[in-house]
C-alpha positions in Angstrom: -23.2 -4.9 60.8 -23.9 -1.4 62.0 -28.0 -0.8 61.0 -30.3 2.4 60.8 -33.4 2.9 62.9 -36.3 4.6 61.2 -39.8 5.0 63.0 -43.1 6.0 62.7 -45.2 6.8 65.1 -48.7 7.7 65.5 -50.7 9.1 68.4 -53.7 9.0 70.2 -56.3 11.6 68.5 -57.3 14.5 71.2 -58.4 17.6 70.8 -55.2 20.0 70.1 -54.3 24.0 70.6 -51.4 22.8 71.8 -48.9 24.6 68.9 -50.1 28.3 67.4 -48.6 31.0 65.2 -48.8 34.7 65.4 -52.0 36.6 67.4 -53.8 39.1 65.7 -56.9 40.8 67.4 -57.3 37.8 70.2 -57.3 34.9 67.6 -54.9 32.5 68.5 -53.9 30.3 65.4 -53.0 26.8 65.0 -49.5 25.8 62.2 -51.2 24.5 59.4 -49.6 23.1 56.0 -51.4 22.2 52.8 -51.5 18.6 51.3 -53.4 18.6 48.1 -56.2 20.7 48.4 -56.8 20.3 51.9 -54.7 22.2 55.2 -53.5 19.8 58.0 -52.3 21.2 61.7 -48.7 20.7 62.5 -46.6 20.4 65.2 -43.2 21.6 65.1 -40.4 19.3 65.6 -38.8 22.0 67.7 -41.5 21.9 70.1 -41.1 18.1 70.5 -37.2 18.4 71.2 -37.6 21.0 73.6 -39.8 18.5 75.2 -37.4 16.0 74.7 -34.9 17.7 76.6 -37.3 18.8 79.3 -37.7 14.7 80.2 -33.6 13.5 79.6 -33.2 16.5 82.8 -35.6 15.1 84.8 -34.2 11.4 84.4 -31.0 12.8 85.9 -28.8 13.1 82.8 -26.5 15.5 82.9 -28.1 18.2 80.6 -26.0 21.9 79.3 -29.0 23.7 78.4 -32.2 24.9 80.6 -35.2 26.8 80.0 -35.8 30.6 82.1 -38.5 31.0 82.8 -38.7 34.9 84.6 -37.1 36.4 81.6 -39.1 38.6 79.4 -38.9 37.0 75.8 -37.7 33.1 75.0 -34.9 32.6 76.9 -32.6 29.4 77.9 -29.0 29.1 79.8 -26.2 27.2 79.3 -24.1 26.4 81.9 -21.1 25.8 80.0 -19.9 26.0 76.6 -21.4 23.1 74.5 -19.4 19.4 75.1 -20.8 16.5 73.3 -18.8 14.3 75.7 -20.2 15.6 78.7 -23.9 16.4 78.2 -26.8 14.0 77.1 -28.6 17.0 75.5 -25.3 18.4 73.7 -24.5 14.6 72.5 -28.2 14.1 71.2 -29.6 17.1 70.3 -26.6 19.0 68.8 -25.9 23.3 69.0 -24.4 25.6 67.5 -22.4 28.6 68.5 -22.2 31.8 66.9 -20.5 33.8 69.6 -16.9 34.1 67.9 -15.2 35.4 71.3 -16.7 31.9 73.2 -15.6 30.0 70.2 -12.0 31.4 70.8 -12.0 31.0 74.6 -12.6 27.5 74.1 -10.6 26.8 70.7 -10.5 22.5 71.9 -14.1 22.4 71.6 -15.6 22.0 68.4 -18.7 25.3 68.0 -21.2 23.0 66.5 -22.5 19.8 66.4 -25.5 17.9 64.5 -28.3 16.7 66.1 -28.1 12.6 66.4 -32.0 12.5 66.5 -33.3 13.2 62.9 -37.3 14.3 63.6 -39.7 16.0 61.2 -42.7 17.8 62.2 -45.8 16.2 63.6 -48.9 16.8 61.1 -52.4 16.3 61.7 -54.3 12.8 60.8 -56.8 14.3 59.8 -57.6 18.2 58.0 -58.3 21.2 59.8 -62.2 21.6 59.7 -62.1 25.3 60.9 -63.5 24.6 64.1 -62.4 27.4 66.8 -63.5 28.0 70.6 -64.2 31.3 72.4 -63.6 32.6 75.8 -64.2 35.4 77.8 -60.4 36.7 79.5 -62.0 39.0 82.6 -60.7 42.5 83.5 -59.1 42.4 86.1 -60.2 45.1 88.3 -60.6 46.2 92.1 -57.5 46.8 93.9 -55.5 44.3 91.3 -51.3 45.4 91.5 -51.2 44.8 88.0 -53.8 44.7 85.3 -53.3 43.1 81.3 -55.6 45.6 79.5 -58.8 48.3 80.3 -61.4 45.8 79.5 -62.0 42.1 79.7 -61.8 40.1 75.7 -62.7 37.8 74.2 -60.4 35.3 73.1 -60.8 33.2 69.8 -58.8 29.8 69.7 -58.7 27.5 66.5 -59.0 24.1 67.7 -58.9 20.3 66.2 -59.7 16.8 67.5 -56.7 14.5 65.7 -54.0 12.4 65.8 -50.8 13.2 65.2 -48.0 11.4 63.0 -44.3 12.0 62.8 -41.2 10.2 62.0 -37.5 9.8 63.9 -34.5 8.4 63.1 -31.2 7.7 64.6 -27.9 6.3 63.4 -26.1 3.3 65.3 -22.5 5.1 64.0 -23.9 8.4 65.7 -25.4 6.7 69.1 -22.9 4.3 69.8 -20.3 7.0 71.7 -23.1 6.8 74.4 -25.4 4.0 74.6 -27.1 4.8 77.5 -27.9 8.6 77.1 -29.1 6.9 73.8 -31.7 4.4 75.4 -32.7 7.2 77.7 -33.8 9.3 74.5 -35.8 6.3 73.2 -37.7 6.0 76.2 -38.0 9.7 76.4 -39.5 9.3 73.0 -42.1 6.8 73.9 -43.7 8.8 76.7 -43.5 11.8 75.0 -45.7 14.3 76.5 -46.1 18.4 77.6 -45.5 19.3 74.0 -46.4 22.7 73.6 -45.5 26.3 71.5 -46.4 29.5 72.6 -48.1 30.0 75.8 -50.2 27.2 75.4 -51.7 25.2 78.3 -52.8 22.3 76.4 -52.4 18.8 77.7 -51.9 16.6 74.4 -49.6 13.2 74.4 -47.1 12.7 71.5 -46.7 9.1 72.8 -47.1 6.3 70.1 -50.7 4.6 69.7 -49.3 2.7 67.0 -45.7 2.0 66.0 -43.7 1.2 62.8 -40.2 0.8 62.7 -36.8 -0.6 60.6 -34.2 -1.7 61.9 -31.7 -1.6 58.8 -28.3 -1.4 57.1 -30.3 0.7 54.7 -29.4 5.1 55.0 -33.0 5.5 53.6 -36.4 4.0 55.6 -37.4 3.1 52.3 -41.1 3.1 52.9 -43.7 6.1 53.3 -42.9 7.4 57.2 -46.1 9.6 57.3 -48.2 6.1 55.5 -51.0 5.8 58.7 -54.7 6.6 57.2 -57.4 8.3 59.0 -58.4 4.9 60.2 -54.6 4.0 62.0 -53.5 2.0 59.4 -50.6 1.5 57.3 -50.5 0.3 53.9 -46.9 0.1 53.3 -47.4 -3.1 55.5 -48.5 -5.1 52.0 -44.5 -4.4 50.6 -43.2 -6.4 53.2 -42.4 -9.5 50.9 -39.5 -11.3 49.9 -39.4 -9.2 46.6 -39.4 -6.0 48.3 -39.1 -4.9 52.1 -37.6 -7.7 54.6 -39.5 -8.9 57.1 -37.3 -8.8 59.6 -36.0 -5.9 59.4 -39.7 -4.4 60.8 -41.1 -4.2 64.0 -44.9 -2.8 64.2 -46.2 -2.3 68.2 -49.6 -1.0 70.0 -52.9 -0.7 68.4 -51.9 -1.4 64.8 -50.3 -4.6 65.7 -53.4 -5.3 68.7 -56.1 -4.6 66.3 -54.4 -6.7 62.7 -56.5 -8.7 60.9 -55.1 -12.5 62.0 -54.3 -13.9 58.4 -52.4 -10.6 58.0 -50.8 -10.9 61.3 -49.9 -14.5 60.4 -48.3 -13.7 57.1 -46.4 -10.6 58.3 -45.0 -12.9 61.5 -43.6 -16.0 58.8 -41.6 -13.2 57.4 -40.1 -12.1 60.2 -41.6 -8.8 61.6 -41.7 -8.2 65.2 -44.9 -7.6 66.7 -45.8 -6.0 70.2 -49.2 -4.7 71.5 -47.2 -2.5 73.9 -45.2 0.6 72.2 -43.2 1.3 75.2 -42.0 -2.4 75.6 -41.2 -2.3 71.9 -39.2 0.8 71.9 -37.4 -0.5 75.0 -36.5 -3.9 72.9 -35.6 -1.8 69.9 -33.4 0.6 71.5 -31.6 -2.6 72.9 -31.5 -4.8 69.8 -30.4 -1.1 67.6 -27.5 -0.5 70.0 -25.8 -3.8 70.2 -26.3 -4.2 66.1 -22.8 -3.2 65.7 -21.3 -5.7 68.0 -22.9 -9.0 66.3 
């Protein structure tokens, strides 16, 4: 039987400026959405495929899009039109062209395609507690070629020290076309890192801390995917019973599964869920168990 994969993941908490909206008067601002009556920092999913991409290139995939860097607004280049069948990033990540005289100079290839990784964005563990840096930008003076502006500013940046939670989910019917590029998105995912919006110069990892996936014939995860507390944990874990979510069907890695309670541990492991303290190593026996589900 074909099965589902649906993940959690949670990062290490850092502090983050690493994603920020609109500039007004030198005040850099962070995303933020509300939850109750509280604002959290987010992280667009965007962001993270971009990132995505950036890693399946440098593993050697064949990839149809690249980012330009010397161009004077967002720019990227294709170097063909999009084929599914012959680039990881157009198999994975999906496109769309709106171009109608490219679409009828290449009438056998279809002008858009889904995305086979499902992501939503990445939102703070913890809320925004307004705390903000400041810097001082120098004129640049002298004999400088070029210079930015006719006196030196200073720059206001909203920061916060969190971790980071976001779901993903993939699709055995979607992936199996191309198991490998598939296996090379999975570990792309679990060294996810150089996330970033704007022009921001922010080292933050998007790499899992803590891990909780399903493995299932289900089209739903079927449990909270943004359930870790401020403290890491995840209390969904107490539905995994006979009556309710299948053991089995969960694997739960790195410091959630290191740091369990043993009695908890024990009674989670008689039902079947798979434990590892490393993330990586469970993605990489995930991805490997999720792609040869169809064949059993």
């Amino acid at each position: 039987m074909t099965k589902n994969l649906f993940a959690s993941i949670l990062t290490y908490p850092a502090p983050s400026s690493n994603y920020r909206g609109e500039s007004e008067e030198n005040r850099t601002v962070l995303q933020k959405i509300a939850k109750g009556k509280q604002e959290y920092t987010v992280i667009s999913p965007e962001s993270m495929r971009n990132a995505l991409r950036e890693m399946l290139i440098k593993t050697g995939l064949p990839c149809n899009r690249k980012r330009l860097h010397d161009q004077e607004q967002l720019a990227v280049e294709f170097q063909e039109f999009p084929n599914a069948e012959k680039f990881a990033d157009d198999f994975l990540l999906g496109f769309m062209v709106a171009d109608n005289n490219a679409i009828k100079k290449n009438k056998g290839l279809p002008p858009k395609r889904d995305s086979v990784l499902r992501m939503n964005m990445a939102v703070a563990l913890t809320p925004y507690r307004f705390d903000a840096t400041f810097h001082q930008s120098p004129l640049n003076a002298g004999t400088s070629p070029w210079k930015n502006a006719s006196t030196s500013a200073l720059l206001h940046r909203e920061v916060a020290h969190t971790a980071y939670q976001y779901p993903f989910a993939l699709a055995h019917s979607d992936c199996q076309p191309k198991p490998e590029w598939t296996k090379a998105l999975i570990s792309a995912i679990s060294q996810l890192s150089d996330v970033a919006g704007g022009h921001a110069r922010s080292y933050y990892e998007m790499a899992p801390k803590s891990i909780v996936a399903r493995l299932t014939p289900s089209l739903i995860a079927g449990y909270d995917t943004y359930g870790f507390n401020e403290e890491g944990g995840f209390k969904e874990l107490s539905r995994i019973k006979s009556d309710d979510l299948p053991g089995e069907e969960f694997w739960i890695g790195g410091e959630l599964a290191r740091n369990m309670e043993p009695n908890e541990k024990e009674r989670l492991t008689k039902v079947g869920v798979h434990f590892y303290d490393n993330p990586q190593g469970l993605l990489a026996a995930l991805a490997n168990e999720f792609l040869e589900s169809g064949e059993k």
